[in-house]
C-alpha positions in Angstrom: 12.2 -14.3 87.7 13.9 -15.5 85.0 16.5 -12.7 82.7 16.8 -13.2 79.3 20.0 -12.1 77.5 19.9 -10.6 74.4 23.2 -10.4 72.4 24.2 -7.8 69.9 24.6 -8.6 66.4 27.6 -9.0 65.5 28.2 -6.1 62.8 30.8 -8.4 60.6 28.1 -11.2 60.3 25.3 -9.2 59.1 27.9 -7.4 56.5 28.4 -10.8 55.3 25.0 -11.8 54.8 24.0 -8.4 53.1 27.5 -8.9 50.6 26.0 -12.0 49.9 22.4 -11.3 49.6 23.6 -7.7 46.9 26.0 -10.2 45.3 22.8 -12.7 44.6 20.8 -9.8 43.4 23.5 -8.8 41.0 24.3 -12.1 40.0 19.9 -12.5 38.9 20.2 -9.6 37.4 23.5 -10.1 35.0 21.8 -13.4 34.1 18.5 -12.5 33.0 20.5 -9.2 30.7 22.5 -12.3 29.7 19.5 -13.8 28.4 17.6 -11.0 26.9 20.5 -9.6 25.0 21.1 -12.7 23.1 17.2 -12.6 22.2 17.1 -9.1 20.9 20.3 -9.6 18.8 19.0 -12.5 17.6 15.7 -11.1 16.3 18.2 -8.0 15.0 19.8 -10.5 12.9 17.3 -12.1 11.7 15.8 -9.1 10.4 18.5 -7.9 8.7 18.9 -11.2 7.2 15.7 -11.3 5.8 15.9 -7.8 4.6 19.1 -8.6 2.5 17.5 -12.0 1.2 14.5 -9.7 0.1 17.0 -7.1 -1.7 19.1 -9.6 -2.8 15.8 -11.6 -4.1 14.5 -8.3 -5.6 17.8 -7.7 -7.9 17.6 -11.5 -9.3 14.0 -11.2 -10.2 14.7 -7.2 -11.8 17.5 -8.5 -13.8 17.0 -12.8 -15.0 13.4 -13.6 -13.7 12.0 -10.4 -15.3 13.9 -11.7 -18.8 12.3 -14.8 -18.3 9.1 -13.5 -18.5 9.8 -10.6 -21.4 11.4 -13.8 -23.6 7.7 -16.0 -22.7 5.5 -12.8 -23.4 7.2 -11.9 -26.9 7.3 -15.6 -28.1 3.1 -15.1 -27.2 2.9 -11.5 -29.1 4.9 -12.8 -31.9 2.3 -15.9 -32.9 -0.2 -12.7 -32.1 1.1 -10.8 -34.9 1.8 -13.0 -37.3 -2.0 -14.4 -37.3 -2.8 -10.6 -37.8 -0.7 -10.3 -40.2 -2.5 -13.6 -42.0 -5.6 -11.7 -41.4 -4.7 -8.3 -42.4 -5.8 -6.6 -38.7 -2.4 -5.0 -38.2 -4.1 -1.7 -38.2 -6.5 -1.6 -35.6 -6.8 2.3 -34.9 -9.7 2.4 -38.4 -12.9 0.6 -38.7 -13.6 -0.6 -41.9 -16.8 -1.7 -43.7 -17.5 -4.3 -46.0 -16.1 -2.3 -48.9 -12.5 -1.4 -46.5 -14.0 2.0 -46.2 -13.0 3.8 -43.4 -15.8 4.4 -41.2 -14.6 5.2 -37.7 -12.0 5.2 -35.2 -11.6 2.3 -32.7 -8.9 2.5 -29.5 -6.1 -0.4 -29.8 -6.4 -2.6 -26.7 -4.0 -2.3 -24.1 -0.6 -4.7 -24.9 -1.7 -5.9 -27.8 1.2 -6.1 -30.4 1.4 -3.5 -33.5 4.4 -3.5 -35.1 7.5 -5.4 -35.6 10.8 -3.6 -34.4 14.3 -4.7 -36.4 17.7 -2.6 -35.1 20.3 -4.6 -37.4 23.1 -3.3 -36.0 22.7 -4.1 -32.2 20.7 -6.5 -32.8 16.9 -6.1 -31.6 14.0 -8.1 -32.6 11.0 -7.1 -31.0 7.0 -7.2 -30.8 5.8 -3.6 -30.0 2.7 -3.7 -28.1 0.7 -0.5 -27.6 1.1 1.2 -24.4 3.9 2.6 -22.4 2.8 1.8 -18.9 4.7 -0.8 -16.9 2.7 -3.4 -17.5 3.2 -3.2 -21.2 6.5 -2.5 -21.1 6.9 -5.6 -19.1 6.4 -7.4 -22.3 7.7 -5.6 -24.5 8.7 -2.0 -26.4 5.5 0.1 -26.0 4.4 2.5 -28.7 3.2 5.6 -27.3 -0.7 5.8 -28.1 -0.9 9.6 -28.2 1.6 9.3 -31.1 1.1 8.1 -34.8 1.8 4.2 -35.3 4.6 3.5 -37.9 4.7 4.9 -41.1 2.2 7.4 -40.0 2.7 11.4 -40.8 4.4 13.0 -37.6 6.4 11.5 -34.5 6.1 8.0 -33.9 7.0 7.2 -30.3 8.3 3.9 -29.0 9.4 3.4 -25.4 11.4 0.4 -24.4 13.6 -0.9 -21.4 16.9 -0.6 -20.5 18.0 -3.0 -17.3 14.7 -5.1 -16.9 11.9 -7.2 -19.1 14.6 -8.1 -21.7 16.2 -4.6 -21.6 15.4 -4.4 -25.6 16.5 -0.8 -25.8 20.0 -1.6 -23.3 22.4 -0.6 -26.3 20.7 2.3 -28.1 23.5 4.8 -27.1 25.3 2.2 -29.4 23.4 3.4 -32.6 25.2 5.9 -35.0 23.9 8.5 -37.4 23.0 6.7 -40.4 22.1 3.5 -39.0 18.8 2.2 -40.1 15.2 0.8 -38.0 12.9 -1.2 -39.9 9.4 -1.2 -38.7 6.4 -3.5 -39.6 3.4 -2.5 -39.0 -0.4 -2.5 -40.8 0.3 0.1 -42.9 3.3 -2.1 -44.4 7.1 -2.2 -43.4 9.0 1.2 -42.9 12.8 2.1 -43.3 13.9 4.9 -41.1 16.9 6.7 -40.7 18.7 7.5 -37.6 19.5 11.5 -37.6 20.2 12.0 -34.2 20.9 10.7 -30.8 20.9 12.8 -27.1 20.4 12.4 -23.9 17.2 14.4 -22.6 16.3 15.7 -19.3 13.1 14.4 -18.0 11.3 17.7 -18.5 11.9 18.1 -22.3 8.7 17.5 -23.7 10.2 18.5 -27.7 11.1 14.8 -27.9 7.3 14.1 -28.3 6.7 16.7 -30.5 6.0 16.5 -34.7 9.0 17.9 -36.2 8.3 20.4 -39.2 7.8 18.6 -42.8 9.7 15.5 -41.0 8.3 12.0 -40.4 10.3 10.7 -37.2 10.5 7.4 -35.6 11.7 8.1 -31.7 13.2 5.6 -29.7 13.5 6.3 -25.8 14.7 4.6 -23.1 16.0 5.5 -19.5 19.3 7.8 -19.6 21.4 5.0 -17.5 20.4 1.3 -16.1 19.3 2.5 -12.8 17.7 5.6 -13.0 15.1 7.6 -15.1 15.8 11.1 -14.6 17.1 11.3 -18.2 15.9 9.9 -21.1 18.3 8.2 -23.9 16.3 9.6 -27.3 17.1 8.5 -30.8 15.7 10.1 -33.6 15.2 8.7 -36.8 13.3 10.2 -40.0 11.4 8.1 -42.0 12.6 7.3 -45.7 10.3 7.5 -48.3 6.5 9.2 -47.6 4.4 8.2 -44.9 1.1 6.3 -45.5 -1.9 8.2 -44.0 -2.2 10.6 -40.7 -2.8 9.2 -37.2 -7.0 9.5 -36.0 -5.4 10.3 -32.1 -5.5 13.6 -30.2 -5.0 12.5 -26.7 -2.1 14.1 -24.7 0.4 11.7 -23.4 -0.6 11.6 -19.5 2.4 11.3 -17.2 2.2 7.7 -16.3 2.6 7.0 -20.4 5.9 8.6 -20.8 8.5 6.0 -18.8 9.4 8.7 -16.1 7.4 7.0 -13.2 6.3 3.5 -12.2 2.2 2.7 -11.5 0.6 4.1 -9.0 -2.5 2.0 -9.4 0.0 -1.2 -8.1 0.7 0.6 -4.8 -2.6 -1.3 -3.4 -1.7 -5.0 -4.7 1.9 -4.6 -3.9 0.6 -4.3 -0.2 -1.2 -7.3 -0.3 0.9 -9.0 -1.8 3.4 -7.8 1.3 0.3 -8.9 3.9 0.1 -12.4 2.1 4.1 -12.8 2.2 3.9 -11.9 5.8 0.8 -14.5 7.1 2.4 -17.0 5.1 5.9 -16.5 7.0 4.0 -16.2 10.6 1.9 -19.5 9.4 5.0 -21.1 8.2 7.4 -20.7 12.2 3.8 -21.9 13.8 3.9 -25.3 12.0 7.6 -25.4 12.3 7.2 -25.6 15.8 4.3 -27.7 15.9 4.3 -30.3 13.1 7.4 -31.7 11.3 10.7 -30.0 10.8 11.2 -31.8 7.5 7.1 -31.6 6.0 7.3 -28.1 7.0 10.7 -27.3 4.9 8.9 -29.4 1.8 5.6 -27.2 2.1 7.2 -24.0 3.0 9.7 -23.2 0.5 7.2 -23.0 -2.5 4.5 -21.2 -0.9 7.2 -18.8 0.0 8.5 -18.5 -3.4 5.7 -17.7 -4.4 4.5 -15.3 -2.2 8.4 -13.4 -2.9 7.4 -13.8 -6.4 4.1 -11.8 -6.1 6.2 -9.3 -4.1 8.7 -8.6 -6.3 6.2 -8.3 -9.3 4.2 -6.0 -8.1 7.2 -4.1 -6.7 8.4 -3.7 -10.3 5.4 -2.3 -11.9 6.3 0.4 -9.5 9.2 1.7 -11.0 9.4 3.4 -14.3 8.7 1.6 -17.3 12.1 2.9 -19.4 14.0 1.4 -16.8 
């Protein structure tokens, strides 16, 4: 019979081998944290890159792009006017018969221009187009449809932008008591007189009101560059008598009076956002499959582009005095 001798473990080796085994363990485990952290701070940074590009982006389109544009639109409206002008069709709100009777009462389009604005002393120039909404503030001043057009009996009101599109009305806090506004329009060209300036809160409806035996011309704009809680009202009286009484009776809705941005643009601003996005997820696909360089020369336009949609449609969200 043969014994078989089993020996005990020694307790020291077995310590050693279960150090060494926890210290393995441990060292797995530091390196794969080692590589995830750097992962997730990566795709941190990235994002807040991309969000300060996009704000960044967003300020240079508000404030040079969107003058760009404004300085394209009014050369457009200006050749506008002066072939209605030519054509005497300056004063679209009658409709007239062969003999220039009036016979009825047609709405003025949307952005079309009708009347010329002059501010000689700080200098403005401008095409007014009818409307007040962003979009046709975007191009330039907007006269107010529920309101008279110039030269008209009552309040004629013209809405215009301070920081953006041009930012025609930026210095109207300069204008002084006595100061005049010229204003050409269908009915002729009108001198008014500047009788007051203030700075409204955005609830004061009086500034749309007709003032008692007084023709007015009111300029508005937003009470500082970057927000339009206020409102930055001029009011000027008309000199000499005004020429006929305005056919309108609609009430200025809310979206008209330069307090609020679109809400109609919330559904193309997030397209636009889904298109910037597939483009950008299209764009790191072919970087990693195709060519480093092709991609770069394909990518940065349609991105452009795309940012460009964005940030239009992001500024017909804001209000239209600003």
């Amino acid at each position: 019979m043969t014994l078989v001798h089993f020996e005990r473990p020694d307790s020291d080796a077995v310590e050693v081998l279960y150090d060494e085994s926890a210290r393995r363990v441990d060292s797995e485990q530091a390196t794969d944290m080692r590589t995830s952290e750097p992962g997730i701070a990566r795709v941190i940074n990235e994002a807040l890159l991309l969000v300060i590009v996009g704000i960044v982006g967003f300020a240079g389109y508000f404030t040079i792009g969107s003058d760009r544009i404004h300085e394209r639109e009014q050369r457009t409206l200006r050749r506008e006017f002066r072939a209605a002008a030519a054509a005497v069709a300056l004063d679209p709100q009658f409709a007239l018969d062969g003999s220039g009777n009036i016979v009825g009462v047609r709405e003025v389009a949307p952005g079309a221009p009708v009347a010329e604005l002059e501010i000689p002393s700080i200098g403005v120039d401008q095409i007014v187009v009818e409307g007040t909404r962003p979009d046709d503030t975007m191009r330039g001043p907007g006269h107010l449809p529920a309101s008279p057009l110039p030269g008209q009996y009552g309040n004629v009101v013209i809405i215009g932008r301070r920081s953006s599109f041009g930012a025609p009305l930026r210095d109207l806090d300069r204008l002084a008591v006595g100061e005049v506004i010229r204003v050409r329009g269908g009915l002729g060209t009108f001198t008014y007189v500047v009788r007051d300036a203030v700075l409204a809160a955005a609830n004061d409806a009086t500034v749309f009101a007709t003032r008692a035996r007084r023709n007015t011309l009111t300029l508005m704009t937003a009470g500082s560059d970057w927000s339009a809680q206020q409102r930055f009202v001029v009011i000027a009286e008309l000199r000499g008598r005004p020429q006929g009484f305005s056919p309108s009776t609609i009430a200025p809705r809310p979206a008209e009076l330069g307090l609020v941005g679109d809400r109609r643009g919330w559904v193309p601003f997030v397209f636009a956002l889904q298109l910037l996005l597939t483009v950008s997820v299209a764009l790191v696909w072919l970087r990693r499959h195709w060519l480093a360089g092709c991609t770069w020369v394909v990518g940065v336009p349609t991105i452009g582009a795309a940012c460009w949609m964005v940030f239009d449609q992001a500024a017909r969200l804001l209000p239209s005095s600003l």
